[in-house]
C-alpha positions as CSV (number, residue, x, y, z in Angstrom):
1,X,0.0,0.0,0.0
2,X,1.7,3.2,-1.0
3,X,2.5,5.9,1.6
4,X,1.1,9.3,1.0
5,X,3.1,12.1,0.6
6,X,3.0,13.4,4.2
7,X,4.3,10.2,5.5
8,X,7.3,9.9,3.0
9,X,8.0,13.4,4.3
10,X,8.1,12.1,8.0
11,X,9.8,8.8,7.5
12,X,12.4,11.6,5.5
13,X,13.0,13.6,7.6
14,X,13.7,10.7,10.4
15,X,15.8,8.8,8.1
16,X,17.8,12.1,7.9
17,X,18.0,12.6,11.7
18,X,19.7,8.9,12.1
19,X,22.1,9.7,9.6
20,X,20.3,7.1,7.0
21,X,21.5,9.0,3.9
22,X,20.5,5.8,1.4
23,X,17.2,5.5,3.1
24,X,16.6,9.1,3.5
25,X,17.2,9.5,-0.5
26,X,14.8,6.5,-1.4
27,X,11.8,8.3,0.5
28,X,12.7,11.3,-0.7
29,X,12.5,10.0,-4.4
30,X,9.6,8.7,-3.9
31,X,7.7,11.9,-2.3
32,X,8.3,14.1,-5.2
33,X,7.9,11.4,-7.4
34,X,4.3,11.1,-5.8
35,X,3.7,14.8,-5.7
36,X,6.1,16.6,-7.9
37,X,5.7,20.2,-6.5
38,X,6.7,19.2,-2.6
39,X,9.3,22.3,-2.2
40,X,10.9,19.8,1.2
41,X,11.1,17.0,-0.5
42,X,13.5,18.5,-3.5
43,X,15.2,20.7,-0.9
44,X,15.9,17.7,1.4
45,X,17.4,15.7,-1.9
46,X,19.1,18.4,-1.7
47,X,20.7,18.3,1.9
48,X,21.5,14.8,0.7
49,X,23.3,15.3,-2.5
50,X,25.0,18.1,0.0
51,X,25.9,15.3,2.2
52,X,27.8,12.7,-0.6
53,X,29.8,15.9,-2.2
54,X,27.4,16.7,-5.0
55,X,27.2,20.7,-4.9
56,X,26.0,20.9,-8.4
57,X,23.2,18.7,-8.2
58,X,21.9,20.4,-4.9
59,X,22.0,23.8,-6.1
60,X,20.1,22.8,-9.0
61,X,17.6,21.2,-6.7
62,X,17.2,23.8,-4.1
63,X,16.5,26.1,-6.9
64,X,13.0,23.9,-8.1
65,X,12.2,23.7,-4.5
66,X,12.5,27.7,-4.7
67,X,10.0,27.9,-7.3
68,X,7.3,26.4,-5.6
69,X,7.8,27.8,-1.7
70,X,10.3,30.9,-1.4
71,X,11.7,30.5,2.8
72,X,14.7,31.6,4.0
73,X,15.8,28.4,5.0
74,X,16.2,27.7,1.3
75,X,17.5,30.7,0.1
76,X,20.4,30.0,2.8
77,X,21.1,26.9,1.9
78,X,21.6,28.3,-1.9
79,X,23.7,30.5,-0.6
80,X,26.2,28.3,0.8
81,X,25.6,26.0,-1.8
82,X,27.2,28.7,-4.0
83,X,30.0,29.4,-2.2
84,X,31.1,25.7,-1.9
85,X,30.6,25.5,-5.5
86,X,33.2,28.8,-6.1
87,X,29.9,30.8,-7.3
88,X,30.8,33.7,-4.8
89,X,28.9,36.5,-6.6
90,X,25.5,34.5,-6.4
91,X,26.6,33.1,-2.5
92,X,26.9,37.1,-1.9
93,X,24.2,38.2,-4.0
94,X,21.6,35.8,-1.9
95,X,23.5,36.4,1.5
96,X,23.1,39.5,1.8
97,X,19.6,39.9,0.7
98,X,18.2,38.2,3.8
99,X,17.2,40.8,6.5
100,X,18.6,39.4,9.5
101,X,15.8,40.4,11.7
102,X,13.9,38.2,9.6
103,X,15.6,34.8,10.6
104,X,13.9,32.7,12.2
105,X,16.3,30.2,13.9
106,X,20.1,29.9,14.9
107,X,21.0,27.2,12.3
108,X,19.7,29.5,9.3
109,X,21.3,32.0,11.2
110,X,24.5,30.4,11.3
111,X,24.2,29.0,7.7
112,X,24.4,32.4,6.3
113,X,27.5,33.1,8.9
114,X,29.2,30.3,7.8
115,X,28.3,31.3,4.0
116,X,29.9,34.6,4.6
117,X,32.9,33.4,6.0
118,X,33.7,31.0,3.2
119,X,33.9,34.1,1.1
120,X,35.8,36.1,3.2
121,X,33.4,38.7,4.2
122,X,33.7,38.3,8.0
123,X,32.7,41.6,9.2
124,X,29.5,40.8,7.2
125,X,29.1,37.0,9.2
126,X,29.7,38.5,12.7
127,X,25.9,39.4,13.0
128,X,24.7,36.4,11.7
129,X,26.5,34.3,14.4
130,X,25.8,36.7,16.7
131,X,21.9,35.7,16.3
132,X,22.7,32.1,16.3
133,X,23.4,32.0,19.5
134,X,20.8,34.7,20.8
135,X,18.2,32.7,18.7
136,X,19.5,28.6,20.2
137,X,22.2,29.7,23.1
138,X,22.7,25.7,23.8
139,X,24.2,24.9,20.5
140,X,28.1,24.9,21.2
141,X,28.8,24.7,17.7
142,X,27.2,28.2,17.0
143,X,29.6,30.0,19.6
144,X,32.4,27.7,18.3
145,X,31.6,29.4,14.9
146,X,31.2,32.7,16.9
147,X,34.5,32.3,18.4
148,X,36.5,31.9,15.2
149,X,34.7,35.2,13.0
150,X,35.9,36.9,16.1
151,X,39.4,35.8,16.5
152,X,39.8,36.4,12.3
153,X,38.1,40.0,13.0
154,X,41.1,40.3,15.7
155,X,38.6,40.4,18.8
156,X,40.7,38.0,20.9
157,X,38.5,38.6,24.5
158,X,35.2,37.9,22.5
159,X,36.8,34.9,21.0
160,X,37.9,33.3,23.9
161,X,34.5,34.4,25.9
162,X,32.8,32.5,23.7
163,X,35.0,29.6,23.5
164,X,34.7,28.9,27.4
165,X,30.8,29.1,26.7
166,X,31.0,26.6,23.6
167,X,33.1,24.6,26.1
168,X,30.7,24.5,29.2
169,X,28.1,23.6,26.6
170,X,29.9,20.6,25.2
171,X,33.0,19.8,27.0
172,X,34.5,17.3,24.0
173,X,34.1,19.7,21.4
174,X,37.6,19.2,19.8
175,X,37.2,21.7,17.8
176,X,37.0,24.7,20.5
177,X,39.7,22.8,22.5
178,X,42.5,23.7,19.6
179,X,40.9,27.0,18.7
180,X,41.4,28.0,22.5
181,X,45.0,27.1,22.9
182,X,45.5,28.9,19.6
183,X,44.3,31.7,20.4
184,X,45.9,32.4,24.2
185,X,49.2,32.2,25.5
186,X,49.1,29.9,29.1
187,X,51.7,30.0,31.9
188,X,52.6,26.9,33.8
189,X,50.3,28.5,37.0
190,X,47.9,28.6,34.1
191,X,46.9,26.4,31.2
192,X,44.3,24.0,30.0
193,X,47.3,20.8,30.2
194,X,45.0,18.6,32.6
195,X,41.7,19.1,30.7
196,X,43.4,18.8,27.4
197,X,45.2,15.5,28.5
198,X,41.7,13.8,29.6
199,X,40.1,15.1,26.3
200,X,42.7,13.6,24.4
201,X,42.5,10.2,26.2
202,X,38.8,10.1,26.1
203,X,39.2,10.6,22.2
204,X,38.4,8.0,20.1
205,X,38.1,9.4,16.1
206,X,41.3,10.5,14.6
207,X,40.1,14.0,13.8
208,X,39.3,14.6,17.4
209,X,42.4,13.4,18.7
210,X,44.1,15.4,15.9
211,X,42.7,18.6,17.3
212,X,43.3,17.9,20.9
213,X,47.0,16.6,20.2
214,X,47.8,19.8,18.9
215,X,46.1,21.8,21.3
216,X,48.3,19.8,23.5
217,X,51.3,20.8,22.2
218,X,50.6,24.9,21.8
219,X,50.4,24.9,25.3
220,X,53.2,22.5,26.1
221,X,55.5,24.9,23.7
222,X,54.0,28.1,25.5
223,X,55.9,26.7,29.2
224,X,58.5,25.2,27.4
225,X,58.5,21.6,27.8
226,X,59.3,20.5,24.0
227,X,60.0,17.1,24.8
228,X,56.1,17.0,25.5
229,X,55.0,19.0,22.7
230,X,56.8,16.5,20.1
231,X,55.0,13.9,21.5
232,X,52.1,14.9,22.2
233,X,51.7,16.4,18.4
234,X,53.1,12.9,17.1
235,X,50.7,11.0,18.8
236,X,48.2,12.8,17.8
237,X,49.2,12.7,14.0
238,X,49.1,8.7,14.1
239,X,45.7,7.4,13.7
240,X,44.8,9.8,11.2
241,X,47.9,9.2,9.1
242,X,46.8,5.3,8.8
243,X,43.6,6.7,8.0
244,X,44.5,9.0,5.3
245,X,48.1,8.8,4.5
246,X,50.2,11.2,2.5
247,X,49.8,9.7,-1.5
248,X,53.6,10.5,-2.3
249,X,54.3,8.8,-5.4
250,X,50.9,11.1,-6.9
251,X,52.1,14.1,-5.6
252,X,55.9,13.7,-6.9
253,X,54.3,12.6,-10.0
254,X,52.4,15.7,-10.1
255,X,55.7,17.8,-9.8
256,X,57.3,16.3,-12.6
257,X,54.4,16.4,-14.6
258,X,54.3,20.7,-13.8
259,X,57.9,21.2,-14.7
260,X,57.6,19.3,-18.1
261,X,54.9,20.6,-19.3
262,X,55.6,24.2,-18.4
263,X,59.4,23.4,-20.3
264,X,57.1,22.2,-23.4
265,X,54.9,25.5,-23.6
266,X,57.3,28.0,-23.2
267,X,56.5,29.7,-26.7
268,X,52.9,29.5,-26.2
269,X,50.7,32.1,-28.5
270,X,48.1,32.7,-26.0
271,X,47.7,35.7,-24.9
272,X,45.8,35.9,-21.8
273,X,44.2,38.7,-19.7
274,X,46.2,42.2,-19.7
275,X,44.9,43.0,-16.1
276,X,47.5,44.6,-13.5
277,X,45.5,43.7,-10.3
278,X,46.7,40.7,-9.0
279,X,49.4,40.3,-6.8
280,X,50.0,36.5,-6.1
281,X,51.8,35.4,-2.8
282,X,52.5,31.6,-2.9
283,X,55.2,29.0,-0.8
284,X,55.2,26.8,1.6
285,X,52.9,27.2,4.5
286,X,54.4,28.7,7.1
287,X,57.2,30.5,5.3
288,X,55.7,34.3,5.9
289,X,53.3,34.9,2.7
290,X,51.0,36.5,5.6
291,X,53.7,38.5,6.7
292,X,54.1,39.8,3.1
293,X,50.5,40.0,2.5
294,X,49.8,42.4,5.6
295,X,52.6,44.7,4.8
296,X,51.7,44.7,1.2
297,X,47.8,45.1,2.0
298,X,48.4,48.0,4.3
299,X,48.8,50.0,0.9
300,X,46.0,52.1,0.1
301,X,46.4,50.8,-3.2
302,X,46.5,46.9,-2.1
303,X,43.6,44.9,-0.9
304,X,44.2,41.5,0.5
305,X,41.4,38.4,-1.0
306,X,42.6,36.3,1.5
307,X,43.3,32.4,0.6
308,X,40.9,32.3,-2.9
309,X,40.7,28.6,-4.3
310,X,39.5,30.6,-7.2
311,X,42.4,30.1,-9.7
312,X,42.2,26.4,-9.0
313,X,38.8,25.9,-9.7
314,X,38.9,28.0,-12.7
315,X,41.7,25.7,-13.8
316,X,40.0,22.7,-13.3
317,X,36.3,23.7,-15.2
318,X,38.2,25.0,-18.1
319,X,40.4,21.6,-18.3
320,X,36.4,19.8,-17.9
321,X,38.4,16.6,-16.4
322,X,36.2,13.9,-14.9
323,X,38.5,13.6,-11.6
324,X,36.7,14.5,-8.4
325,X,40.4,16.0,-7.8
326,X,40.4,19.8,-8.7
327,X,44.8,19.4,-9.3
328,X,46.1,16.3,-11.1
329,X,48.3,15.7,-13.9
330,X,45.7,15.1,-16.4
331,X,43.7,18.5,-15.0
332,X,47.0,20.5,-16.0
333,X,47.4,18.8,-19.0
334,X,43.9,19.6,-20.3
335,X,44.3,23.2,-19.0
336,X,47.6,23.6,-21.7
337,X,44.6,23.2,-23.7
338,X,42.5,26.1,-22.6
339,X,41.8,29.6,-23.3
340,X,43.9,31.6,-21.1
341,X,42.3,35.3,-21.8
342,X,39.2,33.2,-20.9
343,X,40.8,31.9,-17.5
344,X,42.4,34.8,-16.8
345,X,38.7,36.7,-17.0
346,X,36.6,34.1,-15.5
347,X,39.2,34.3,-12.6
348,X,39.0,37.8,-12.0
349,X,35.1,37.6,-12.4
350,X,35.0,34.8,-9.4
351,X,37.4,37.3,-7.0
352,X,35.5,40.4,-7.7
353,X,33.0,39.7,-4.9
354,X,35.7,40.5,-2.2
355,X,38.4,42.8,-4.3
356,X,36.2,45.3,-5.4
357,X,37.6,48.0,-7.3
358,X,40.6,48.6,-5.7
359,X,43.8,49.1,-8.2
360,X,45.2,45.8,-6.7
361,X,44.3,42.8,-4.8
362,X,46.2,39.9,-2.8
363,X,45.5,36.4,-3.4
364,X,47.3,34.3,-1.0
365,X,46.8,30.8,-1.4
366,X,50.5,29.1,-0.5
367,X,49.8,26.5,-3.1
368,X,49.3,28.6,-5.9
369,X,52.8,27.8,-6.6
370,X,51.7,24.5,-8.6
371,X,50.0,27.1,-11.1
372,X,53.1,30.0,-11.7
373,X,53.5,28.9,-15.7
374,X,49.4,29.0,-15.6
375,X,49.3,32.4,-13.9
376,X,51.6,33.8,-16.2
377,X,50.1,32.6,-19.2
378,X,46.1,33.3,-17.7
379,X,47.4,36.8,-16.3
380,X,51.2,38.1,-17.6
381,X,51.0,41.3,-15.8
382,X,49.8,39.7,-12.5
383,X,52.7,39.9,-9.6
384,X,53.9,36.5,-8.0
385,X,55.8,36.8,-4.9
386,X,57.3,33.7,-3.4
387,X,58.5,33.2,0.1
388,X,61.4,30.9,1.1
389,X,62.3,30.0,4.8
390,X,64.9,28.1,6.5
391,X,63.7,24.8,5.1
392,X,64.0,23.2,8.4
393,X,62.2,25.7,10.2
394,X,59.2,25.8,7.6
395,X,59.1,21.6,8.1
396,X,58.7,22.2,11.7
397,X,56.2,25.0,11.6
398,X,53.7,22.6,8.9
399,X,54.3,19.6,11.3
400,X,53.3,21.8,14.2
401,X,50.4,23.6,12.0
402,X,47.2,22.5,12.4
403,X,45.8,22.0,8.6
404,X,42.1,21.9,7.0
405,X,40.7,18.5,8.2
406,X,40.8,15.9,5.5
407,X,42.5,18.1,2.9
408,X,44.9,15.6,1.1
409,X,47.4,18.4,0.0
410,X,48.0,18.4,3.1
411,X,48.4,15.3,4.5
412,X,52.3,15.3,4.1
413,X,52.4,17.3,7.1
414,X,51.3,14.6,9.1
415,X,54.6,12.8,9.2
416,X,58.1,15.2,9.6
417,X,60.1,13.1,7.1
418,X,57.4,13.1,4.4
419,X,57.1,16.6,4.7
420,X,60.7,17.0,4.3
421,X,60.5,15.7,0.6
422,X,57.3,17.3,-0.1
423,X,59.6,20.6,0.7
424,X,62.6,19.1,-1.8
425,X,60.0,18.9,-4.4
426,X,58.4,22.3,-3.7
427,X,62.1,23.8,-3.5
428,X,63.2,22.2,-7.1
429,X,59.4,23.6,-8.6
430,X,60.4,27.3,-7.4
431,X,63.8,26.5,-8.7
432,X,62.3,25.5,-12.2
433,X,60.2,28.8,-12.3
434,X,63.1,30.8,-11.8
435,X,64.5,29.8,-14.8
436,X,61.2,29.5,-16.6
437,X,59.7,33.1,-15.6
438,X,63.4,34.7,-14.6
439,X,62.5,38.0,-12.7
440,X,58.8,37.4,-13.5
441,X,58.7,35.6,-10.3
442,X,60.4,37.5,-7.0
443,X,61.6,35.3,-4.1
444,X,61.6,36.7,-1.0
445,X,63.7,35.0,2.1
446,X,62.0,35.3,5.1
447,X,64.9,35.8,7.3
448,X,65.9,38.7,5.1
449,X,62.8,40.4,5.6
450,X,62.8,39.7,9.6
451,X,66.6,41.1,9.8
452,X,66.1,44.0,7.1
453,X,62.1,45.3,7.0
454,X,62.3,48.4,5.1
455,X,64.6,46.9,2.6
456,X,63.0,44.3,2.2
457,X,59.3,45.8,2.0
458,X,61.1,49.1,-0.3
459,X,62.1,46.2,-2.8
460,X,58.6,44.5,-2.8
461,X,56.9,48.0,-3.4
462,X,58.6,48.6,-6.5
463,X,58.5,45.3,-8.2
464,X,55.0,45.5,-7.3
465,X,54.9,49.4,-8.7
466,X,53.5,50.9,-5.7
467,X,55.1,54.5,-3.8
468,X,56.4,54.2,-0.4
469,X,54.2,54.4,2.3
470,X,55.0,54.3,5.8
471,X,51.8,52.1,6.5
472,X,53.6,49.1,5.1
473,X,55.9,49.1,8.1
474,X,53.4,49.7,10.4
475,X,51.2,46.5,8.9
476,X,50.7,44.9,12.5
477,X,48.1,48.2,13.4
478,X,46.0,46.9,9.8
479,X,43.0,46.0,11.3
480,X,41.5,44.1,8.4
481,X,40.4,40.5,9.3
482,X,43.4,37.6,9.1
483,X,41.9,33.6,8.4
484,X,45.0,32.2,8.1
485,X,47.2,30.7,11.2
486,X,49.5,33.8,11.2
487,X,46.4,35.5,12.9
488,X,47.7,36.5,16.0
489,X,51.8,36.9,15.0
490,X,50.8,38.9,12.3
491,X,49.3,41.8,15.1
492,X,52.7,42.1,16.4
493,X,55.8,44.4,14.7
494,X,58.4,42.0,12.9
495,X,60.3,39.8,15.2
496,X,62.8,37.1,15.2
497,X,61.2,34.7,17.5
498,X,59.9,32.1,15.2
499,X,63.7,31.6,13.4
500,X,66.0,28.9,14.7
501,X,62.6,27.5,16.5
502,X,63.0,23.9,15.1
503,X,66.5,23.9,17.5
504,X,63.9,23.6,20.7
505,X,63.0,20.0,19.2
506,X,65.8,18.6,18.6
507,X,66.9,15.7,18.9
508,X,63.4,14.9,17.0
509,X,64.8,16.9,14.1
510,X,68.0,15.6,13.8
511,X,66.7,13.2,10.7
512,X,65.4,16.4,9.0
513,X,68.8,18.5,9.7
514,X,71.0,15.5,8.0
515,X,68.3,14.9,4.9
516,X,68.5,18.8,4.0
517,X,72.2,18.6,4.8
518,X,72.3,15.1,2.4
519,X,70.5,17.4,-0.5
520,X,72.4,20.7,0.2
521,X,69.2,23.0,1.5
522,X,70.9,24.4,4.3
């Protein structure tokens, strides 16, 4: 006997709740099958095609369930549908357009917050997650979200405020745990060590124990016992490098791949898009591109983008490769192919809704470098800046950096030794640009820049073509919002504390130190 359609809905929606997604999407097929204009049911095949990676196919479905019932809750949704998708224009357009008196709960509320932040407009997200919590104050994950617009927007009391609440809400949230220890300094009279160490026990998933490990270690490091912050970040790095380990042979593949075709394509016709606007700062993680980008974006001329995927996923629709990876050999072999005025255009277009019209614009993505032959073709008048840092110091600071969760670019850094040859082959690619693109490309050594700042920032101001202006210097008083883990160093005038910091590990490091010395790095 068939259901009707408000029990499909029900049986849905429960199937949903339990984390049924198979079941949940059978019902769901069903109800619209059995009454083709029920707005839930496409938006909730929606939420499922959301849930199994398929953006397209839930913006496409959110959008028929618009045309028969108009809410917020789906306009929202569209929203951050959009912005996962890289359609930031639309994600804005749609944002922005919702009166925020006018939402109704905390996890619309915090939808469009979270939509907002994924574009980079922070100061635009703070009031949304502000009502999230006024609207559901028992929803940890709300002030978690809080806590980390706030620390971005450089309001460090607010952050941790809110933190402590999310905390007394939901004592194993992992994620509040690391954001916390990020975000304050402890003393040994002081610190979270005890609570922390029971967390991490009590862990059972990888990702939580990730989280917690490193939370571990930040305060370990802030009293000084680095014996306890090695180990508490390599034990924390072990489950979830069995569960997703580092695919080395791809990614040296992938290399290879880069520098040959970029050495066939060197007399390419193309011409791509004559734009002066972007200034691309690219290299290792945790080398100093935020360092550059704040002293750079305190130019009235200079706005910073932030981290944009943008040139990435511009690559990868132009190259139209089946891959569910957005960078692989075949994706950059396809994009040889494409129209670079076109990519060059379509990348600007998908930047504009933060950049505006200011004369120039930062995008900062470190791994931009896999694209430099790319860039130059897509944009030749675009600036690319790349840093270089004490090889074993930048090894260090990514096996102490806390990445994106299930990123695989960035799995090397879950073992110190793979990360060491993921830096050899990022060292021999900058190498091969240099001779590519010659002065095209400017390295900048971040010790260099810490022992010589106006030099240093003089020379980046005129390859860049930009007058002097004493706000460069003075880049730690910027007040613009920072979403990368620089936040808080990047607040403070130029120091040398961070150089020489992979001596306080040794002897963990002493493999790294004789592998750089084996391949003449340092």
């Amino acid at each position: 006997m068939p259901h009707s359609a408000a029990i499909l809905h029900q049986h849905a929606l429960k199937a949903l709740q339990a984390g049924d997604i198979r079941q949940a999407h059978t019902l769901l097929v069903n109800l619209v099958t059995l009454d083709p204009k029920h707005a839930d049911g496409y938006f909730l095949l929606a939420m499922v095609n959301v849930q199994v990676g398929q953006i397209k196919k839930a913006i496409s479905l959110i959008e028929k369930a618009l045309g028969f019932n108009q809410t917020i809750e789906y306009l929202a949704h569209l929203a951050k549908c959009y912005a996962l998708n890289g359609q930031t224009i639309e994600a804005k357009k749609i944002a922005l357009s919702i009166t925020i008196d006018n939402v109704p709960t905390g996890i619309i509320a915090d939808t469009l917050g979270v939509t907002l932040t994924q574009i980079g407009l922070y100061q635009a997200a703070m009031p949304f997650f502000k009502k999230a919590v006024t609207l559901q104050s028992s929803n940890a994950q709300f002030y978690y979200n809080l806590g980390v617009c706030a620390k971005f927007m450089g309001d460090f009391s607010l952050a941790e405020l809110v933190f402590e609440q999310a905390l007394s809400l939901n004592p194993k949230h992992h994620q509040t745990h690391f954001a916390l220890a990020d975000l304050i300094k402890v003393t040994a009279k002081n610190n979270h060590i005890e609570r922390l160490t029971s967390a991490f026990i009590a862990a059972i998933h990888p990702d939580a124990q990730l989280h917690l490990g490193h939370a571990l270690a930040k305060e370990y490091q802030d009293i000084g016992h680095y014996h306890a912050a090695f180990k508490a970040l390599y034990d924390a790095k072990q489950a979830k490098w069995q569960q997703q380990p580092f695919d080395e042979k791809s990614a040296n593949a992938l290399f290879a791949h880069i520098k040959q075709l970029s050495g066939l394509n060197q007399q390419t016709s193309h011409i791509g898009c004559e734009s002066h606007e972007p200034i691309f700062i690219l290299g290792m993680p945790r080398s100093g591109t935020t360092l550059v980008e704040r002293i750079l974006s305190s130019h009235s001329e200079v706005t910073s983008a932030g981290e944009r995927q943008d040139f990435g996923l511009i690559v990868k629709q132009l190259a139209n490769t089946p891959s569910s990876s957005v960078l692989d050999c075949d994706t950059i072999s396809q994009a040889y192919l494409a129209d670079f005025k076109q990519m060059g255009e379509r990348y600007l277009a998908a930047t504009r809704v933060v950049t505006g019209d200011s004369a120039h614009f930062i995008d900062k993505l470190p791994f931009n470098f896999y694209y430099v032959d790319l860039i130059r073709k897509a944009l030749p008048n675009a600036k690319i800046i790349c840093l270089l840092r004490d090889p074993l110091d930048t090894c260090i600071g990514n096996f102490r950096q806390l990445f994106t969760i299930n990123n695989p670019y960035y799995a090397y850094s879950l073992d110190l030794m793979t990360t060491a040859r993921f830096y050899q082959q990022f060292h021999q690619l900058i190498c091969h640009w240099q001779t590519v693109h010659s002065d095209a490309v400017k390295i900048v050594r971040y010790e260099s820049l810490v022992a010589e700042p106006e030099k240093v920032t003089r020379d980046l101001l005129a390859y860049c073509n930009l007058p002097w202006q004493d706000s460069c210097l003075n880049f730690h008083l910027n007040q613009a919002p920072v979403s990368t883990a620089s936040k808080m160093q990047v607040r403070e005038p130029i120091n040398d504390k961070s150089i020489g910091r992979w001596k306080k590990f040794k002897p963990y490091t002493d493999e790294l130190e004789a592998f750089f010395n084996e391949h003449s790095l340092i």
